[in-house]
C-alpha positions, 0 to 999 in steps of 0.5 A, a space after each residue: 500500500 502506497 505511502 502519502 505525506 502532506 503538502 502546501 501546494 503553492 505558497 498559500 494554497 491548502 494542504 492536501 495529502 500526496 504519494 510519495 513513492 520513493 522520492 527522497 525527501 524530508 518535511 520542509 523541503 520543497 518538492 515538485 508534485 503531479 496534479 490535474 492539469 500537471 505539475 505544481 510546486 509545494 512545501 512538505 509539512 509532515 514528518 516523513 518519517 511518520 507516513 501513514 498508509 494511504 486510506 480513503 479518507 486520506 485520498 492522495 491528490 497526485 504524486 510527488 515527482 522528485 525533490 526540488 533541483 535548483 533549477 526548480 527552485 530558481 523558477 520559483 524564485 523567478 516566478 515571485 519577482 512577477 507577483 507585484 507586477 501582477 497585483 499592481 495590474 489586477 488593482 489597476 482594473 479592479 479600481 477602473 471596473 469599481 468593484 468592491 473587493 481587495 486583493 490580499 496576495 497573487 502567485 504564479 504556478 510552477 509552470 506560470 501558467 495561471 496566476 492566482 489572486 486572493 481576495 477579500 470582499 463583503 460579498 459575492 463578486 461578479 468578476 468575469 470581466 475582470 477574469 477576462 481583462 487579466 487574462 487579455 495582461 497576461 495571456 494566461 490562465 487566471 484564478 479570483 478566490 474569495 477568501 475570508 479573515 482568517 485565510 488573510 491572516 494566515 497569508 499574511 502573516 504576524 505575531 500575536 499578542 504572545 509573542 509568537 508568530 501566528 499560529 495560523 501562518 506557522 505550523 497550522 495545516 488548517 482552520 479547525 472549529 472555534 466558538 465562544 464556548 471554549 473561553 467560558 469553559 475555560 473561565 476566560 473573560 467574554 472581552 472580544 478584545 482579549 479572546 479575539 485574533 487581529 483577524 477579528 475571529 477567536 483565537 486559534 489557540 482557544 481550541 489548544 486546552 479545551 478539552 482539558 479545561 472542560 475535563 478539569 472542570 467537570 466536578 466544578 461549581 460554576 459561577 453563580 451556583 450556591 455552594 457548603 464548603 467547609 468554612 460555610 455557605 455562599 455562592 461561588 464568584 470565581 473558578 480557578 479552573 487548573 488550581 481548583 481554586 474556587 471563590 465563594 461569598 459567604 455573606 456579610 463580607 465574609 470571603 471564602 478561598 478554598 482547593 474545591 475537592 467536594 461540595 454540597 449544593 447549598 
């Protein structure tokens, strides 16, 4: 049964699993792999050494062909310092047809035969016309994808408030589910400005301990629920969920701290 690893096709394209055969290669090195419509470039991000055997739910999307030569690396190269050119020309007919979308980043295929644009916009976007007035700059194919905040900054890049580059940009293979729940479960403060990205969306990295905080906090009071610790009765008005630290008022000024191991409903 063959082998697949995952790659990054292009330089901002989705991941999506390959065969790999024989070809000697490791994850961060660039390679060249066979698509649809022939070859494309792309940039292995999983541990080859860790391949698992290809299954149906993983089904290869081609094969790589070989490790990037250097002459493959220099096309590559060449095919970036054409990049501002091409979005410099689509702002240009974008502003003359007064359509209402920004375009975050373009690239050329391996074989610059197509150019791929990536915009933004508040909604659809009729730009067949815009295809065609690209395609008449460029005699070649063209690409307009709509992509959302989230796939901008991960285009784009950053840091975040951490410190850290973004993780959507870094070592994210992709976008996985996020909702408000997961910063009350883990006792976060509801501050759109503390739990949300520079994208405006929560935080990827909400997601990273949820199940632990929702494991750990299980047996826990919530905020609000009236509580008998030993100390006395009240109700609880903080959670530390990872110390079990619960807070409880107890009434007339009376202030109870205590490691919450077991508690009767008061």
């Amino acid at each position: 049964m063959g082998k697949i690893v995952q790659v990054q096709l292009g330089e901002y394209r989705d991941v999506d699993y390959f065969e790999l055969n024989d070809v000697a290669c490791e994850r961060g090195d660039y390679v060249i792999v066979e698509v649809d419509r022939g070859s494309e470039f792309g940039l292995v991000v999983s541990h080859v050494g860790a391949m698992c055997p290809a299954k149906t739910e993983h089904k290869p999307q081609g094969r790589i062909l070989r490790k990037a030569t250097e002459g493959d690396l220099k096309q590559i190269a060449n095919n970036r310092t054409k990049v501002q050119d091409a979005v410099d020309n689509c702002v240009r007919k974008i502003n003359e047809r007064n359509l209402h979308m920004n375009i975050v980043k373009a690239e050329y295929t391996f074989d610059a035969s197509k150019i791929i644009f990536s915009f933004l916009a508040d909604g659809r976007v009729d730009f067949r016309n815009l295809v065609k007035d690209l395609a008449k700059v460029f005699r070649v194919r063209i690409e307009l994808k709509q992509i959302g905040v989230r796939d901008k900054a991960k285009i784009v890049g950053g840091y975040g408030i951490c410190g850290r580059e973004f993780c959507c940009s870094s070592y994210m293979k992709g976008f996985h589910t996020l909702s408000i729940k997961m910063a009350k479960e883990q006792g976060l403060p509801l501050n759109p400005s503390r739990i949300s990205g520079v994208c405006g969306r929560i935080k990827c990295c909400m997601a990273y301990e949820f199940q632990v905080y929702k494991e750990l906090s299980r047996d826990l009071p919530s905020v609000g629920d009236k509580v008998a610790v030993g100390e006395g009765k009240g109700k609880v008005i903080d959670v530390n969920i990872l110390k079990r630290l619960v807070t409880v008022d107890a009434g007339e000024g009376k202030i109870i701290r205590t490691i919450f191991e077991k508690a009767v409903a008061g």
